[in-house]
C-alpha positions in Angstrom: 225.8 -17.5 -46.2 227.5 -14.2 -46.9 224.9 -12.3 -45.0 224.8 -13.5 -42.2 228.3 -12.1 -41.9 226.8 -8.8 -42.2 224.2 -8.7 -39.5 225.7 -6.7 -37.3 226.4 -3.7 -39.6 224.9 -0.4 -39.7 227.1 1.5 -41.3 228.5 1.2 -44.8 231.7 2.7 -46.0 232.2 2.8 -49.8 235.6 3.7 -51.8 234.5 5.6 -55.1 237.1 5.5 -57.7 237.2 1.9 -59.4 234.7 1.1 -56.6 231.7 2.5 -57.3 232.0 2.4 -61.6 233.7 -0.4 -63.1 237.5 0.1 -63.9 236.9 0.2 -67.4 235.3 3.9 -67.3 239.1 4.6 -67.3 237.8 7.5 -65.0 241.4 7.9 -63.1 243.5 7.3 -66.3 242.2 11.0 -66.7 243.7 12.2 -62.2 247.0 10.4 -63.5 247.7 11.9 -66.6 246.6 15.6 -64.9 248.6 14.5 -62.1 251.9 13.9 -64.5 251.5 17.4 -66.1 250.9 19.2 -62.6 254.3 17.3 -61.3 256.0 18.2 -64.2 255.3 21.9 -64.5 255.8 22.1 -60.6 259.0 20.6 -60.3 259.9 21.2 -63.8 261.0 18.3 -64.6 260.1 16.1 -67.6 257.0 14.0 -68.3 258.2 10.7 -68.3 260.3 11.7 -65.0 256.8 13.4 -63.2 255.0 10.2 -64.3 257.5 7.7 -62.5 257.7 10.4 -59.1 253.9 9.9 -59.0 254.0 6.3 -59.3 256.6 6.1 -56.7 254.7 8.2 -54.2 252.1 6.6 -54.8 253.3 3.5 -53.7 255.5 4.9 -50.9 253.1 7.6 -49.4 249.6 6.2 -50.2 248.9 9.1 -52.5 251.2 11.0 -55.2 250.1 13.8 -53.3 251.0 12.8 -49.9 254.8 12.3 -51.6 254.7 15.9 -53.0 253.5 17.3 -49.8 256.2 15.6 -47.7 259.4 16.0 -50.1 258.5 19.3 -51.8 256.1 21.0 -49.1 253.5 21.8 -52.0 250.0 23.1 -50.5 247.6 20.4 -51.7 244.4 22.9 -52.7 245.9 24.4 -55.9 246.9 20.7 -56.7 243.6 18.9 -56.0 241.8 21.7 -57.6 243.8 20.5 -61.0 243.6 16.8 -61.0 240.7 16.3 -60.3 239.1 19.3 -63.1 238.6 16.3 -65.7 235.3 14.9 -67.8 232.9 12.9 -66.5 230.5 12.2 -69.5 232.1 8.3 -69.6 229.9 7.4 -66.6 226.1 6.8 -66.6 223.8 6.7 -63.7 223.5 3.1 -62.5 219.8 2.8 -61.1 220.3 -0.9 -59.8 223.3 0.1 -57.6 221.0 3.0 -56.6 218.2 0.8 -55.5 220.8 -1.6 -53.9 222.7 0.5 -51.3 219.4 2.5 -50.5 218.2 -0.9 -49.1 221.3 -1.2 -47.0 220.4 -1.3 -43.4 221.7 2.0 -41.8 224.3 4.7 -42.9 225.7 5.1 -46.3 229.2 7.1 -46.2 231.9 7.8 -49.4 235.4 7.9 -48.1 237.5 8.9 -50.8 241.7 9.6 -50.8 240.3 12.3 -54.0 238.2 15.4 -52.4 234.5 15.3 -51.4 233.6 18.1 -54.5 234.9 15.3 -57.0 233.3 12.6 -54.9 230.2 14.5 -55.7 230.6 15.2 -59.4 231.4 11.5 -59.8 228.1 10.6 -57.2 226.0 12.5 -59.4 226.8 11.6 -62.6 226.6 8.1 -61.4 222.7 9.2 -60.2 224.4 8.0 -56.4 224.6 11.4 -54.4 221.6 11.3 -52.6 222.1 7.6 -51.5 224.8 8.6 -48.9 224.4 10.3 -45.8 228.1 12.0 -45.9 230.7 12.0 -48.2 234.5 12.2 -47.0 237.5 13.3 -48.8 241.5 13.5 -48.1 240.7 17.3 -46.7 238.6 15.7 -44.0 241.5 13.7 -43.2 243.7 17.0 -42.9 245.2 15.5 -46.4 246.7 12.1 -44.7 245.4 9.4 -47.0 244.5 6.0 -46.5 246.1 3.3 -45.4 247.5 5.3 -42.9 245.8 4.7 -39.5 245.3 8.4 -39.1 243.2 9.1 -42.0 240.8 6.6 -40.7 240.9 7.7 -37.0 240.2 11.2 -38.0 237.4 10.7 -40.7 235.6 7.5 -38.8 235.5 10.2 -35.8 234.5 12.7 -37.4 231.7 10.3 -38.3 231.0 9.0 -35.2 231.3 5.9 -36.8 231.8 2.5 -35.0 234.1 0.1 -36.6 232.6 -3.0 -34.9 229.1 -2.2 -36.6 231.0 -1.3 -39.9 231.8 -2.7 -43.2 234.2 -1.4 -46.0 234.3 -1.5 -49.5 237.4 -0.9 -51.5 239.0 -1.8 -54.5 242.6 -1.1 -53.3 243.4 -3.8 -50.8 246.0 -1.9 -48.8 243.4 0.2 -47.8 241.4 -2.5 -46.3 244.2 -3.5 -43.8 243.7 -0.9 -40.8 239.6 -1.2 -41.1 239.8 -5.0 -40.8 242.4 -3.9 -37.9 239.6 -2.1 -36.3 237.0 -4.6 -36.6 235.7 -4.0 -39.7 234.5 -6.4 -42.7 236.3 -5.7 -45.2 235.0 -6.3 -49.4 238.1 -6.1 -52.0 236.0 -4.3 -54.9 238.1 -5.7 -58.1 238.4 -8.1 -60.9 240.8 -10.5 -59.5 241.3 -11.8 -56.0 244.2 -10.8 -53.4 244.3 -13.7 -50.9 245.5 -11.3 -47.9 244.2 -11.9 -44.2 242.8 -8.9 -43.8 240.3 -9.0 -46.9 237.0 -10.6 -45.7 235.1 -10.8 -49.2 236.2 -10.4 -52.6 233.3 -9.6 -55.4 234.5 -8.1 -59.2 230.9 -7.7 -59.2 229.4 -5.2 -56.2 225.6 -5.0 -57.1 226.0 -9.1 -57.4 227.9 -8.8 -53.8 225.4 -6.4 -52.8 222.1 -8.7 -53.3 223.1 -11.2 -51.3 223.0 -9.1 -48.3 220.1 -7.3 -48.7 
């Protein structure tokens, strides 16, 4: 039984965007296209040129952001602040969730690669802020984003979280690789599979996932 896998755990580490709301909100389509027109004005540079720069940070760095900081020293603040200003009125508080990671065993974390403010706007239009006992963002992670090793070192420390009594939830599987690395159980959040080693559990459907171990 999936449960019993999760015996051990006291402490519960959840992604938010695309992790905690379905996909289809289309939550971060908003970050991206705010994300093109920051790049573009910054750099000025096209929009169609600033989309394909964040794409390929993205995919290089872990984070457009991460890319801009490293090959054109930009301070991240002004830039968070920006992308992450955006609506929220497509996302509804989901009560079962609610009811669902309450009744988790132990701690309840959000470890975000957006900012803990966001994390919080999104938590409470989602009726989830009060389920989690901290919420983490890339600035708690002095901006390094996951998967590096780094960001989890310093966030999981700041914690005082144990990896071997841990489980992770995620909906980007690169981001699972250095928990599972440290011991953790990994769940790939998503509506498809990824057969990777270092993904323990796949559900497209997390309150489904999360009955079964409560």
């Amino acid at each position: 039984m999936i449960s019993n896998s999760f015996k051990h755990v006291n402490s519960w580490v959840f992604d938010l965007d695309n992790t905690l709301y379905s996909p289809e909100v289309c939550l971060f389509d908003q970050i991206e296209k705010k994300m093109t027109d920051w790049i573009s004005q910054k750099l000025s540079i096209t929009k169609e040129s600033a989309d394909i720069l964040r794409s390929q940070y993205w995919k290089k760095y872990g984070t457009s952001l991460a890319g801009l900081m490293r090959e054109h020293k930009i301070e991240p603040e002004e830039y968070l602040t920006y992308v992450h200003d955006i609506s929220f009125d497509n996302l509804t508080e989901n009560l079962v969730l609610k009811n669902l990671i309450e009744n988790l065993p132990g701690k309840k974390i959000v470890y975000t690669n957006g900012t803990a403010p966001y994390a919080k706007n999104v938590l409470s239009a989602l009726g989830l802020l009060n389920v989690f006992s901290s919420i983490y963002g890339v600035e708690d992670a002095d901006y390094n984003p996951k998967p590096e090793y780094k960001a989890y070192e310093l966030v999981f420390k700041k914690d005082g979280l144990n990896p071997l009594t841990s489980a992770m939830f995620e909906d980007e599987p690169r981001n699972l690789k250095v928990p599972h690395q440290l011991g953790m159980k990994t769940i790939f959040v998503s509506p498809a599979p990824k057969n990777e080693p270092y993904i323990d559990f796949h559900t497209s459907d997390l309150s489904g996932f999360l009955k079964h171990l409560i």
